[in-house]
C-alpha positions as CSV (number, residue, x, y, z in Angstrom):
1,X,-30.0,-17.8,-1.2
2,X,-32.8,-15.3,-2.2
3,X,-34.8,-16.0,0.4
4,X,-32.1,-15.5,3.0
5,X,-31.0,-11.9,0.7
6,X,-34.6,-10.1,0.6
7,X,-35.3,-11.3,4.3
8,X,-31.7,-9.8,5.5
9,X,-32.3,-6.7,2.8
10,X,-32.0,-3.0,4.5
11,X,-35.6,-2.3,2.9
12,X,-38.5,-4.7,2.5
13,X,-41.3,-4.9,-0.1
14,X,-43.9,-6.3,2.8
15,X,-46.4,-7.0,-0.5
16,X,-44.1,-9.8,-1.5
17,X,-43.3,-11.8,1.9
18,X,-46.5,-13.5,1.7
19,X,-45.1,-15.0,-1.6
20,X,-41.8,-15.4,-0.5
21,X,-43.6,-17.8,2.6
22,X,-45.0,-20.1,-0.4
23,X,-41.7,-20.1,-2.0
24,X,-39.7,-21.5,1.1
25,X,-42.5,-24.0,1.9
26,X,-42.2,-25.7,-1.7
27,X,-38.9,-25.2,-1.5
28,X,-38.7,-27.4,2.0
29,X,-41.2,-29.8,0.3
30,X,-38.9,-30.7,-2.7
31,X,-36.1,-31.2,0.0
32,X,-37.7,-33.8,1.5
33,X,-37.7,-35.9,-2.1
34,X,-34.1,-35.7,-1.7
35,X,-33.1,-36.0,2.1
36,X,-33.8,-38.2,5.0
37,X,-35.2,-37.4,7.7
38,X,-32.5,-36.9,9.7
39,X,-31.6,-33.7,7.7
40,X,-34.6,-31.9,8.5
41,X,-33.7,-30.3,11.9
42,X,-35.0,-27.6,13.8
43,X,-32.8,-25.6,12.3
44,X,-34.0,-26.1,9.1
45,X,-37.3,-26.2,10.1
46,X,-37.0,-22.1,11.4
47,X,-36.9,-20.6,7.7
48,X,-40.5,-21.4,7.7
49,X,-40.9,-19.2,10.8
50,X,-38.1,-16.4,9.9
51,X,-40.9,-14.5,7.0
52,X,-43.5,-14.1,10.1
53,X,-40.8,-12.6,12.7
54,X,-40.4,-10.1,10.0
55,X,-43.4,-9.1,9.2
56,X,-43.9,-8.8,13.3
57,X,-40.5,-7.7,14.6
58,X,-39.1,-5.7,11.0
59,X,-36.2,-5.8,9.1
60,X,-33.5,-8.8,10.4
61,X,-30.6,-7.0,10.7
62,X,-31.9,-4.3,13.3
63,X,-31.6,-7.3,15.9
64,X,-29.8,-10.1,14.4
65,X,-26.5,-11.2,16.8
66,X,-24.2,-12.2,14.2
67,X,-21.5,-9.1,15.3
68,X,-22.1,-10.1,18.8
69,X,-21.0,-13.5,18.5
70,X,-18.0,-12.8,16.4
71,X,-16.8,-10.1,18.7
72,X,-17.3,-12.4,21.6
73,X,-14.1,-14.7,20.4
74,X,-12.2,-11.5,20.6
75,X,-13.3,-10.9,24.1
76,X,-12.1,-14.1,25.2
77,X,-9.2,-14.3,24.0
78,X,-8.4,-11.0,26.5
79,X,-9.3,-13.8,29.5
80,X,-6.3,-14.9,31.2
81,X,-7.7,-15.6,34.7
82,X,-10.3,-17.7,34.5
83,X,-11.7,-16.7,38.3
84,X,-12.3,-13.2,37.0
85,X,-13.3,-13.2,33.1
86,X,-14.8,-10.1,33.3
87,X,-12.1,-8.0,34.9
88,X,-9.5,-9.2,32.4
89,X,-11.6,-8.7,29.5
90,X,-12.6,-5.2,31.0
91,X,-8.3,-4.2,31.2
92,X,-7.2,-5.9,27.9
93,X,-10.1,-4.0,26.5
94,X,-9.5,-0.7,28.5
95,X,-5.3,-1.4,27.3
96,X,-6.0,-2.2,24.1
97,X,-8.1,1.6,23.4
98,X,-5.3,3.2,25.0
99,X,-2.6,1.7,23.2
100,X,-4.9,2.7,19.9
101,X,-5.1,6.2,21.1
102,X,-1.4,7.1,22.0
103,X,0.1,5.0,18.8
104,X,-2.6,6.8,16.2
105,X,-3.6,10.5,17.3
106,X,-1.1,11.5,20.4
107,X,1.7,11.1,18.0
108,X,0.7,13.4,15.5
109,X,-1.4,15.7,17.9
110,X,2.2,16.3,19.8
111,X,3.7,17.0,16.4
112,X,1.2,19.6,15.9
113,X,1.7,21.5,19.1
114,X,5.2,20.8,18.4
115,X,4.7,22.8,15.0
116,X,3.0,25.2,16.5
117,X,5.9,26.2,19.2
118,X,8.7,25.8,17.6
119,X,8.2,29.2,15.5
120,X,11.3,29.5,12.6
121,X,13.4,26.0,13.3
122,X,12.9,23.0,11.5
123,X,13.7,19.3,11.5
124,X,16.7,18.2,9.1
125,X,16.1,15.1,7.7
126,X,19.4,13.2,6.1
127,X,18.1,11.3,3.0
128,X,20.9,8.7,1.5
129,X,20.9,7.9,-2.8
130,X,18.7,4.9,-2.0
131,X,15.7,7.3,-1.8
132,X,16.1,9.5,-4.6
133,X,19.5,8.6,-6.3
134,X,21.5,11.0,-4.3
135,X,22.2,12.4,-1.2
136,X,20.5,15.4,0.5
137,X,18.5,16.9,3.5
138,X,15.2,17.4,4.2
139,X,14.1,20.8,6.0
140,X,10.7,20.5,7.2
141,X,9.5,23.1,9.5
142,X,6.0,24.7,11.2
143,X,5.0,25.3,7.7
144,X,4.6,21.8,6.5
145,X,3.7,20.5,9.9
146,X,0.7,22.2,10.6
147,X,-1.4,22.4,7.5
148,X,-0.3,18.5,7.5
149,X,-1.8,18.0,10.8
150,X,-5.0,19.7,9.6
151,X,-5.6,17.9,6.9
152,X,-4.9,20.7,4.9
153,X,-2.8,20.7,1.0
154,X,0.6,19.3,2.2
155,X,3.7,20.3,0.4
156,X,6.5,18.5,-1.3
157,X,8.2,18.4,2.3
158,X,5.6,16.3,3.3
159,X,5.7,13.9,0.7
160,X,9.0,13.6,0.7
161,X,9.3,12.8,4.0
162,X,7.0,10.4,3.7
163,X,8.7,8.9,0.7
164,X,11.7,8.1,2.8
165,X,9.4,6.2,5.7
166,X,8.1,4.4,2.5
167,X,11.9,3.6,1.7
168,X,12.8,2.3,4.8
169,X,9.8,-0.3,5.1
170,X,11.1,-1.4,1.5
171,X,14.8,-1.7,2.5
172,X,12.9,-4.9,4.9
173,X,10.8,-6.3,1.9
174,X,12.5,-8.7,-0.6
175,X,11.3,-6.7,-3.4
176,X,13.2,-3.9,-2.2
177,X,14.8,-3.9,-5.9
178,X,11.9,-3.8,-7.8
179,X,10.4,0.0,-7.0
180,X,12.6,3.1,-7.0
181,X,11.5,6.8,-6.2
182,X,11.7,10.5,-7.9
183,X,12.0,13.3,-6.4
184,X,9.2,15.4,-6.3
185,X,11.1,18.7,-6.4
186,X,12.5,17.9,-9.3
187,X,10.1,17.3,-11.7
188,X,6.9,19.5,-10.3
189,X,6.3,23.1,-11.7
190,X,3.6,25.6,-10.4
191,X,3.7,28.5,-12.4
192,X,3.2,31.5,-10.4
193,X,3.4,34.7,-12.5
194,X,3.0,35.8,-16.0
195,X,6.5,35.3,-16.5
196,X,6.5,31.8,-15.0
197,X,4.0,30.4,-17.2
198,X,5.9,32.0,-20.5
199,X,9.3,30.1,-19.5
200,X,7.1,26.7,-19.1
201,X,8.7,25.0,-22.2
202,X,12.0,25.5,-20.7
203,X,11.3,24.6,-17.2
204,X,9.3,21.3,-19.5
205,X,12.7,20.7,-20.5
206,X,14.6,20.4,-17.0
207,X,11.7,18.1,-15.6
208,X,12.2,15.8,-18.4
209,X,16.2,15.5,-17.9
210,X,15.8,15.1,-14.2
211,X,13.1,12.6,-14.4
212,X,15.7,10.7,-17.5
213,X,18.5,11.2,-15.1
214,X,16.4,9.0,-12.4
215,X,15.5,6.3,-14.8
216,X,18.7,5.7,-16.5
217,X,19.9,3.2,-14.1
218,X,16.8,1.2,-14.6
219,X,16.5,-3.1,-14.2
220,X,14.5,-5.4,-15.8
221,X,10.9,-5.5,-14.6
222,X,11.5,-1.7,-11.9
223,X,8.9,0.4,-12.1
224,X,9.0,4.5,-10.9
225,X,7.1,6.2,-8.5
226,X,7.1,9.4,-9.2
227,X,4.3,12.3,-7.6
228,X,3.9,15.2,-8.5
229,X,2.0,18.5,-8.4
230,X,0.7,19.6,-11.5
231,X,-1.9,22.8,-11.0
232,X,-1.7,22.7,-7.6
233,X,-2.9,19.3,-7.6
234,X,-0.8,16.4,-6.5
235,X,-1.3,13.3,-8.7
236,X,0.7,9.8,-8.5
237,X,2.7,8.8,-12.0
238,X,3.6,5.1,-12.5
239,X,6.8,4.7,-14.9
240,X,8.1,1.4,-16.7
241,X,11.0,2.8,-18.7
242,X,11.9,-0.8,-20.3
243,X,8.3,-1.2,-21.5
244,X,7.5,2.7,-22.0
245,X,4.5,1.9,-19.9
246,X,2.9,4.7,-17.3
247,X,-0.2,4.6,-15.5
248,X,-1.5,8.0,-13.5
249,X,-3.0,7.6,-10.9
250,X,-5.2,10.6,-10.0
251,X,-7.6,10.8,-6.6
252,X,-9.7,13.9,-8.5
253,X,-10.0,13.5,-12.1
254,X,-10.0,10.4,-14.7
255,X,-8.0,11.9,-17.4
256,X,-4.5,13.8,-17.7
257,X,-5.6,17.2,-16.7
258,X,-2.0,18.4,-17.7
259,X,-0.9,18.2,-20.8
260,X,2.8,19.2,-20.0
261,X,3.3,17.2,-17.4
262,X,1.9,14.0,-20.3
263,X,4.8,15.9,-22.9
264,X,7.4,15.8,-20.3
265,X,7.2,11.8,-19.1
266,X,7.0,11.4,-22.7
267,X,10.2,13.4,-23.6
268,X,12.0,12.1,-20.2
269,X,11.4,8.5,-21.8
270,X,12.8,9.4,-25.0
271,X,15.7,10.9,-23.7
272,X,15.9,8.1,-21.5
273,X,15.8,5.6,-24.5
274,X,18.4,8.0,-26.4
275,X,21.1,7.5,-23.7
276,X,20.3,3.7,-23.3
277,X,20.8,3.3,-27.4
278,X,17.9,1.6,-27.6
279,X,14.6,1.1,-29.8
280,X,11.8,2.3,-27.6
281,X,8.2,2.9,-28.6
282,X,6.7,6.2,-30.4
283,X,4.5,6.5,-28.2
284,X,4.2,5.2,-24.4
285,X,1.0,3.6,-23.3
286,X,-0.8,5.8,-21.3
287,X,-3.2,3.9,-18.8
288,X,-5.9,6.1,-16.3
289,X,-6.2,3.8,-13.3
290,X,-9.7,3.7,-11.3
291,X,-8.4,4.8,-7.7
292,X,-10.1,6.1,-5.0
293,X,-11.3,9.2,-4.8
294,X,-10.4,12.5,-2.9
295,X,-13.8,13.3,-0.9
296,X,-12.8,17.1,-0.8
297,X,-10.2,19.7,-2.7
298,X,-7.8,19.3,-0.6
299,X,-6.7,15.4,0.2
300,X,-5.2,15.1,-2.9
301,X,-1.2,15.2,-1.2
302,X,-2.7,12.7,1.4
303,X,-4.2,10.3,-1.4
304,X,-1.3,10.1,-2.9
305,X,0.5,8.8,-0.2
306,X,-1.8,6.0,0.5
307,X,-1.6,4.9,-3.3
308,X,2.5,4.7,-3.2
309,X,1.6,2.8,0.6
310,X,-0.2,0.6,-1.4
311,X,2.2,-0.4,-4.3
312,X,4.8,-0.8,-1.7
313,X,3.8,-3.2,0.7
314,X,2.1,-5.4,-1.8
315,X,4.4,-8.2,-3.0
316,X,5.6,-8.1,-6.7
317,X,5.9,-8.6,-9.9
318,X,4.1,-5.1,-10.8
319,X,3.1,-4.6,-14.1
320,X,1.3,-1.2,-15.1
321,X,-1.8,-3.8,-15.7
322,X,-1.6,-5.9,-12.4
323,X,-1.6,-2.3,-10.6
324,X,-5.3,-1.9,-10.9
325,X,-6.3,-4.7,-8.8
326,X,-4.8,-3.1,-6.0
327,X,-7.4,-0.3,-5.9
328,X,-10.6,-2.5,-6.9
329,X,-12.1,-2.7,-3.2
330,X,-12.3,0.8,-2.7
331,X,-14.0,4.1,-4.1
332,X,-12.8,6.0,-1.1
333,X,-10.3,5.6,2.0
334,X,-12.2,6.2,5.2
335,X,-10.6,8.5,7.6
336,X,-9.1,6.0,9.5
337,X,-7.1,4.6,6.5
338,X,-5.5,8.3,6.1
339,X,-5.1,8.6,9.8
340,X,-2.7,5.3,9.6
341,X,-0.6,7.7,6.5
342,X,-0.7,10.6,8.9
343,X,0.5,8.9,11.9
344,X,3.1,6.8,9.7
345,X,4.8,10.2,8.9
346,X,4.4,11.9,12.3
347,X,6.5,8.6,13.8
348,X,8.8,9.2,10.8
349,X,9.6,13.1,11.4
350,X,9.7,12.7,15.3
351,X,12.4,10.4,15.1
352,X,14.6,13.2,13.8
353,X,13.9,16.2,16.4
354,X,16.6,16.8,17.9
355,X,15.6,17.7,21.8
């Protein structure tokens, strides 16, 4: 396995191939104790061969044909007329890019111009209790559509609406039961003026009754979505009110940054554990999730998306530990894994203007 790892490496020490040519060599020779004849192929016989091509030819992987030859079953599966292989694979291949193109950027590109014409109306989306506990509309108009489109910091419109595409996958899954949503308006605060940031306790106060008002009709084993923008920054909090367990799940930094938003989950839970009569703990468990991270200042809103995408479509039980293994194969999303959230909640708002 090392010899196959430092001959298919990216960089080369060329001072060592000439030992790694012993190595295989003995390494051949102590097979043949063990094997018959029969074993030793031609195939096995190229390693001794592979340490010279490189030292003549470079590094393997600028001309190995592994990708070719995978990519080759897809190609024939697009045959369907065996008189003319080409042409078919040519139009399935030609189809296939369209279809790509018109589901994953004509969607939200029309949005966008859509935005961008439609000057003071908006689109009124109808959101039932299943989404956020009760009934009422979504108004999102040019302003929330076109910094969205941009890839620009997205508003609570946005994740709102995007919230209620999330809910309506759910409503298919079997664990529809087990994950329920708060409403970002609700329970964000951006304080704007001198005067805003002296009335913070107080506003600290309503976010923790509204968030306590969404939990209280909590079952065994839910868990709580619940963004939110704190500083102009949106970050993803994870709630277990019957274990008084909450992850945060934050694309920028790997601590709580705010420090009210940490005293109001904590007084939301002890309200909610107040109205429930029961015992809860002191203090909840606090756990800072590794999650991928924002590659810029202003994908936060889109992150966050993607993370609830994530817990969603994965099958339960969740538990605030099992959570983390859902984030473990990336440190970033590529653009193409936010362009699939983008276009998710473009198809989601065109479905409600109204022609």
């Amino acid at each position: 396995m090392f010899f196959f790892n430092v001959l298919c490496g990216k960089v080369i020490d060329v001072s060592k191939l000439d030992d790694i040519q012993s190595q295989i060599v003995t390494t051949l020779c102590m097979l043949e104790k063990y094997f018959l004849p029969s074993f030793f192929d031609i195939m096995v016989h190229l390693t001794v061969h592979l340490v010279r091509e490189v030292k003549l030819c470079g590094p393997v992987w600028y001309r190995w044909m592994y990708p070719f030859e995978r990519y080759m079953r897809v190609l024939k599966s697009y045959v369907r007329n065996r008189n003319r292989p080409e042409g078919c694979m040519a139009e399935c291949y030609i189809a296939e890019e369209a279809v790509e193109f018109c589901s994953e950027y004509l969607s939200l590109r029309m949005l966008y111009i859509y935005g961008k014409r439609s000057g003071n109306s908006h689109i009124t989306i109808e959101l039932d209790d299943n989404v956020f506990g009760v009934k009422h509309n979504l108004y999102v108009d040019m302003e929330d559509i076109v910094p969205f489109c941009e890839l620009k910091p997205i508003s609570y419109m946005c994740i709102a609406t995007y919230v209620c595409f999330l809910q309506s996958k759910l409503n298919m899954l079997p664990w529809a039961d087990m994950v329920r949503f708060v409403d970002p308006l609700n329970i964000g605060y951006i304080p704007t003026t001198k005067k805003d940031a002296e009335t913070a306790n107080e506003h600290m106060e309503f976010r923790a009754r509204e968030l306590s008002k969404r939990l209280i009709d909590t079952k065994s084993n839910q868990i709580f979505l619940a963004p939110c923008n704190v500083k102009y920054h949106w970050i993803l909090t994870v709630i277990d009110p019957n274990k008084g367990e909450i992850a945060i799940l934050d694309s920028l930094y790997k601590g709580i940054h705010d420090k009210i938003w940490k005293e109001v989950v904590e007084l939301a839970l002890r309200l909610f554990n107040m109205e429930k009569r029961k015992k809860g703990k002191k203090k909840p468990d606090w756990t800072i999730l590794k999650v991928p991270k924002q590659p810029d200042l202003t994908q936060c809103g889109f992150y966050v998306m993607k993370y609830m995408r994530e817990i969603v479509i994965n099958s339960h039980p969740w538990t605030i530990g099992s959570l983390q293994s859902l984030f473990n194969a990336h440190e970033k999303y590529s653009n193409e894994e936010i362009d699939v959230v983008r276009a998710e909640w473009a198809d989601c708002v065109q479905e409600y203007i109204k022609e």
